[in-house]
N, CA and C atoms as an extended XYZ file, in Angstrom:
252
Properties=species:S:1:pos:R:3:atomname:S:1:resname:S:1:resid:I:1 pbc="F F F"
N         4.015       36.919       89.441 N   UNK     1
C         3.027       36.671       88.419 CA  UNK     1
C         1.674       37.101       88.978 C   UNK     1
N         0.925       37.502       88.515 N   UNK     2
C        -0.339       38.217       88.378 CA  UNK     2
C        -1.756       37.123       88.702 C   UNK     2
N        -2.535       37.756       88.959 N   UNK     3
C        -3.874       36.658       89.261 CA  UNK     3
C        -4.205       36.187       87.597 C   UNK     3
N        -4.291       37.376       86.552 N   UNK     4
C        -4.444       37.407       84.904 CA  UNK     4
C        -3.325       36.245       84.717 C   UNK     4
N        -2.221       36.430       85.235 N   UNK     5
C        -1.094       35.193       83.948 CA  UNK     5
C        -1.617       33.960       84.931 C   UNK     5
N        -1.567       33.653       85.841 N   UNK     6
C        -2.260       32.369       86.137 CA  UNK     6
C        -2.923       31.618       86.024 C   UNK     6
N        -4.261       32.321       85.751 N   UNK     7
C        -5.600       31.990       85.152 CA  UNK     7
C        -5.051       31.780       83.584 C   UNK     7
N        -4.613       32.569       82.680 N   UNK     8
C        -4.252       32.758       81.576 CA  UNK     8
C        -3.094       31.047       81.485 C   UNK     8
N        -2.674       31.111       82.235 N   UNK     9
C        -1.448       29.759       82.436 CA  UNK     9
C        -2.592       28.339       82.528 C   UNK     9
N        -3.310       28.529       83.470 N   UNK    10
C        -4.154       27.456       83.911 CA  UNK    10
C        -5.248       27.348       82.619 C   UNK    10
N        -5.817       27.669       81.809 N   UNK    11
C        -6.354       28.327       80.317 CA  UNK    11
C        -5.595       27.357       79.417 C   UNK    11
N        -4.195       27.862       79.402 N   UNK    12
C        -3.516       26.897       77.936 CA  UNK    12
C        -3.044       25.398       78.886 C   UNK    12
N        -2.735       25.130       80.164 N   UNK    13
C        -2.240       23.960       80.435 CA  UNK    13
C        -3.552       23.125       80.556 C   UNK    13
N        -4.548       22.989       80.835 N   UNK    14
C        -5.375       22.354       81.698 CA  UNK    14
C        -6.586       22.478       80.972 C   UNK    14
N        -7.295       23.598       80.458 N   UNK    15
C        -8.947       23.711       79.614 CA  UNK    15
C        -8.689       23.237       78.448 C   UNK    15
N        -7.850       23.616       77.778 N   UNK    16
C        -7.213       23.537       76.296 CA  UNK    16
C        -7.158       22.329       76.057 C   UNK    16
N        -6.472       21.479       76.262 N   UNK    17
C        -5.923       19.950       76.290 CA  UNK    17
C        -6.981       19.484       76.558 C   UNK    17
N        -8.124       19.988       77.240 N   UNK    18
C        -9.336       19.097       77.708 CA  UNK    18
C       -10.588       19.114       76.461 C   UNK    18
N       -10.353       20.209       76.389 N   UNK    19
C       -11.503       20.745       75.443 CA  UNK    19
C       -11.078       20.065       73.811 C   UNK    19
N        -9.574       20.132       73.185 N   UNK    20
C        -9.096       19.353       72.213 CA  UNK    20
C        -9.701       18.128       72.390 C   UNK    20
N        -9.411       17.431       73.686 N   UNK    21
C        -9.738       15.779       73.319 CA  UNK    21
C       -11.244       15.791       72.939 C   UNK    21
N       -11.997       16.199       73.935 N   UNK    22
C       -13.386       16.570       73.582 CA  UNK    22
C       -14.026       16.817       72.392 C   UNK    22
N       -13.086       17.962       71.333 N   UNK    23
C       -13.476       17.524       70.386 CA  UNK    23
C       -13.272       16.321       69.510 C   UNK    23
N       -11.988       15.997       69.890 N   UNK    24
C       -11.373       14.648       68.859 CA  UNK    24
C       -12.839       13.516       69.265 C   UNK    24
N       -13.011       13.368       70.285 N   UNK    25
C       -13.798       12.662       70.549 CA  UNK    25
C       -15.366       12.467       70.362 C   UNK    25
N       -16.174       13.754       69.866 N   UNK    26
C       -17.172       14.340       68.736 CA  UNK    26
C       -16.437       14.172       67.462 C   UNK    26
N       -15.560       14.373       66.993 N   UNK    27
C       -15.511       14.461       65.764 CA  UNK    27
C       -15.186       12.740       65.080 C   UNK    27
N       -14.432       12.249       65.644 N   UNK    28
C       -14.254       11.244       65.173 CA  UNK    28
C       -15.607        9.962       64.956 C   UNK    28
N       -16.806        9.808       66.131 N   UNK    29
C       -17.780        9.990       65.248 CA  UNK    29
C       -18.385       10.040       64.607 C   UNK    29
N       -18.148       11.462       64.388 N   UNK    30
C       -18.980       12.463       63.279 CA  UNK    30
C       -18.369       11.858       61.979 C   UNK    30
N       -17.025       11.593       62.096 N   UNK    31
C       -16.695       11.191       60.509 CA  UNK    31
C       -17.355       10.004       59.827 C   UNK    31
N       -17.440        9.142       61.609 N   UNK    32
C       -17.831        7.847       60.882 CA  UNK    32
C       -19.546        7.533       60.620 C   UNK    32
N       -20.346        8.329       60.942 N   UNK    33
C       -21.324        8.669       60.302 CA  UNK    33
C       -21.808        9.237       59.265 C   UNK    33
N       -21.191       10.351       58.541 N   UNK    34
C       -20.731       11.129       57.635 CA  UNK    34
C       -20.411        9.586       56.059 C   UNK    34
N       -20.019        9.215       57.152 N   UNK    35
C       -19.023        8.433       55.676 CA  UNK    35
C       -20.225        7.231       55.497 C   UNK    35
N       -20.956        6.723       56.453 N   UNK    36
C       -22.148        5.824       56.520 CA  UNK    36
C       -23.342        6.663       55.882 C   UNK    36
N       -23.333        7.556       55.690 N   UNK    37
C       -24.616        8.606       55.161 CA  UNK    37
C       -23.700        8.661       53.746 C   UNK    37
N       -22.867        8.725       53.605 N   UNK    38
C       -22.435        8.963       52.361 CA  UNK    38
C       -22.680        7.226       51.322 C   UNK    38
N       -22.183        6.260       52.283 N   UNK    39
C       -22.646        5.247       51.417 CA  UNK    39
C       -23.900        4.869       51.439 C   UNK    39
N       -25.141        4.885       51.861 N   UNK    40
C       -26.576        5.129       52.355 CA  UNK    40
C       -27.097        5.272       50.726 C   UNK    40
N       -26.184        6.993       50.788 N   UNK    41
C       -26.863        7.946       49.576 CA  UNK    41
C       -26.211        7.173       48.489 C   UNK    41
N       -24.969        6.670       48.161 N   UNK    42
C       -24.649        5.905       46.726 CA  UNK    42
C       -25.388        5.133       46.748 C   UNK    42
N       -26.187        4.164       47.798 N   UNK    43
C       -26.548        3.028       47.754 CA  UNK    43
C       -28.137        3.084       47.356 C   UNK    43
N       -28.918        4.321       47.513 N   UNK    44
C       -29.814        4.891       46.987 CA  UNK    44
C       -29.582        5.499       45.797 C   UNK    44
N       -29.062        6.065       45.435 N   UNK    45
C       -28.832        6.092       44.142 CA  UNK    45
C       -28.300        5.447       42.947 C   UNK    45
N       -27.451        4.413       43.674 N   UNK    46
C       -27.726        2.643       42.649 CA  UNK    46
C       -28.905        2.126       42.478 C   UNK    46
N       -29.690        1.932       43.522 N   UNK    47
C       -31.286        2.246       43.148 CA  UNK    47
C       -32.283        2.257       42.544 C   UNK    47
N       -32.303        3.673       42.074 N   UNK    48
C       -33.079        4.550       41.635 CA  UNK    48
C       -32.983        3.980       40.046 C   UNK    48
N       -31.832        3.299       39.597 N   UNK    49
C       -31.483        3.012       38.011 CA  UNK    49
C       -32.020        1.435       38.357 C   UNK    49
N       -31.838        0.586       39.216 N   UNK    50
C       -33.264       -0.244       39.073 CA  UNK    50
C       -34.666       -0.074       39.121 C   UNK    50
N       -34.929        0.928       39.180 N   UNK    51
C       -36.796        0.882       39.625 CA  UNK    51
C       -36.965        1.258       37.998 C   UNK    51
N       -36.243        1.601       37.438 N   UNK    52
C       -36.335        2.446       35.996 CA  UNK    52
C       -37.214        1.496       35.059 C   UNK    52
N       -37.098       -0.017       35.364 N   UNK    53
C       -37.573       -0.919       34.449 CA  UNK    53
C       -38.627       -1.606       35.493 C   UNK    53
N       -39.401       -0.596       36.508 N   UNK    54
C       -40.732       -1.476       37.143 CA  UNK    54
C       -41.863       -1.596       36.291 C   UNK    54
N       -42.214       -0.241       35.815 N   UNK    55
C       -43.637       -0.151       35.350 CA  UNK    55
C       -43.277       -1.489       33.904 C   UNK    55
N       -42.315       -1.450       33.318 N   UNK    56
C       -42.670       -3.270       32.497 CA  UNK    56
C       -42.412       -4.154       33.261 C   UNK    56
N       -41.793       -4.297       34.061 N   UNK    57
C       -42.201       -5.638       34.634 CA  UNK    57
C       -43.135       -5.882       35.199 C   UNK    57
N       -44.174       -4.869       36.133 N   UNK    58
C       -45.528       -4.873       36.696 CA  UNK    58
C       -46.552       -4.995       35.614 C   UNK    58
N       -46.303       -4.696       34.394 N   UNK    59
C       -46.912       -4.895       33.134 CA  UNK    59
C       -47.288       -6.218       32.680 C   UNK    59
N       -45.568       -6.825       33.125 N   UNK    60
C       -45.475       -8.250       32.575 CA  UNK    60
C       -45.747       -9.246       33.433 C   UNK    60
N       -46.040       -8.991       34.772 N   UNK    61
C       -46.061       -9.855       35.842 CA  UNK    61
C       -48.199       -9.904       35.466 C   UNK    61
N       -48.508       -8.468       35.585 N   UNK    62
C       -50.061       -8.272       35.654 CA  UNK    62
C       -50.142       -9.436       34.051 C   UNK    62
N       -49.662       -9.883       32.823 N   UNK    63
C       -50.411      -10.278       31.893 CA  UNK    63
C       -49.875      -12.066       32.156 C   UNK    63
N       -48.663      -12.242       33.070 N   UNK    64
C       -48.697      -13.494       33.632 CA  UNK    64
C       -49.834      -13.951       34.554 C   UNK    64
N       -50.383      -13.138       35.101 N   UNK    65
C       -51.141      -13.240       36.050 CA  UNK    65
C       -52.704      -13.616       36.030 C   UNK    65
N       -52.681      -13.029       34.655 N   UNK    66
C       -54.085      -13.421       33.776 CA  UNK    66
C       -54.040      -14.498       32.944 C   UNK    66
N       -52.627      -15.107       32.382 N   UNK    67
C       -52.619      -16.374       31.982 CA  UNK    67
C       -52.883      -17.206       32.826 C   UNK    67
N       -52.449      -17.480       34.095 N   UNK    68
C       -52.267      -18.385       34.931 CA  UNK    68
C       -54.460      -18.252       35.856 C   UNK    68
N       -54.556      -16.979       35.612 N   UNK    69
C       -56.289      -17.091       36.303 CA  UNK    69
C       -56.655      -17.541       35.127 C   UNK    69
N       -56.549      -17.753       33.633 N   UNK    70
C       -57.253      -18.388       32.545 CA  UNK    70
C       -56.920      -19.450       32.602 C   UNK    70
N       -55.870      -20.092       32.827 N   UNK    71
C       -55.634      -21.425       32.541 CA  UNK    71
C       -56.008      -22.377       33.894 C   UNK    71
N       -56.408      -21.679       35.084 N   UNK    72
C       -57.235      -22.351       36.466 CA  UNK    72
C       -58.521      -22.067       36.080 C   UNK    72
N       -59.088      -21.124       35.450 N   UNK    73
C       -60.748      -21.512       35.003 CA  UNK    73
C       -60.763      -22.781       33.893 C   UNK    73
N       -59.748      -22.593       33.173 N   UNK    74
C       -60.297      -23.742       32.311 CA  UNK    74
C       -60.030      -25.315       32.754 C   UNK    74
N       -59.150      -25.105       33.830 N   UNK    75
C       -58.717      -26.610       34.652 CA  UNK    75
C       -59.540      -26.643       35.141 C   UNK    75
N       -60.380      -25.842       36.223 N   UNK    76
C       -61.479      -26.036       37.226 CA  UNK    76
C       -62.720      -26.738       36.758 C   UNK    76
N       -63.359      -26.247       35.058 N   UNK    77
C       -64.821      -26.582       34.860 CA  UNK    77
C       -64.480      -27.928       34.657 C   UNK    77
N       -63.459      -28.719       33.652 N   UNK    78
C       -63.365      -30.254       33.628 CA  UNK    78
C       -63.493      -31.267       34.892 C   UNK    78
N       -61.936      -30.518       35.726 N   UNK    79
C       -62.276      -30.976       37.195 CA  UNK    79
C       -63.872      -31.070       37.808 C   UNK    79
N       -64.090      -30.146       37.924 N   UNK    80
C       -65.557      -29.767       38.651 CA  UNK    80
C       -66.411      -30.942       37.975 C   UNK    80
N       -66.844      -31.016       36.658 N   UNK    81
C       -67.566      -32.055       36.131 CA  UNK    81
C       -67.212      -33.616       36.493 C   UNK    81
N       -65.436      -33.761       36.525 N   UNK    82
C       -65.425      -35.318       37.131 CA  UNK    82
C       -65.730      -35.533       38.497 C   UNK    82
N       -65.360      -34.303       39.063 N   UNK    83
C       -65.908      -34.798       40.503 CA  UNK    83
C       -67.521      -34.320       41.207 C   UNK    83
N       -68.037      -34.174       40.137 N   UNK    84
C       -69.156      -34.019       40.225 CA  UNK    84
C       -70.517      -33.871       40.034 C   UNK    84
């Protein structure tokens, strides 16, 4: 046998088998990130169909917000007069 089939022998017994696991061992991984980026992105895009109804509720929160500062001015001036 030749210096070529040896090297060529030592190639498929020994690099090959090494280099396979190597990848199994990147790839597997890779899948399970892949599949975590994949639920990430559904989970952002479930989302996106709640924000759809912010601008009324920031609407409705801003005209709660002015009931509740009207109805502490008008508690405050009575208060203020008994205690003072």
């Amino acid at each position: 046998m030749s210096l070529w089939g040896i090297g060529n022998l030592i190639l498929l017994v020994v690099i090959v088998p090494v280099l396979v696991a190597l990848l199994n061992m990147v790839l597997g991984p890779l899948e399970r990130i892949r599949g975590a980026a994949d639920d990430a992105l559904a989970g952002g895009v479930a989302l996106i169909g709640e924000l759809d109804a912010t601008p009324k509720q920031l609407k409705k929160t801003e005209a709660v917000i002015a009931d509740v500062a009207n109805g502490a001015v008008r508690y405050a001036g009575p208060v203020s007069k008994l205690l003072g």
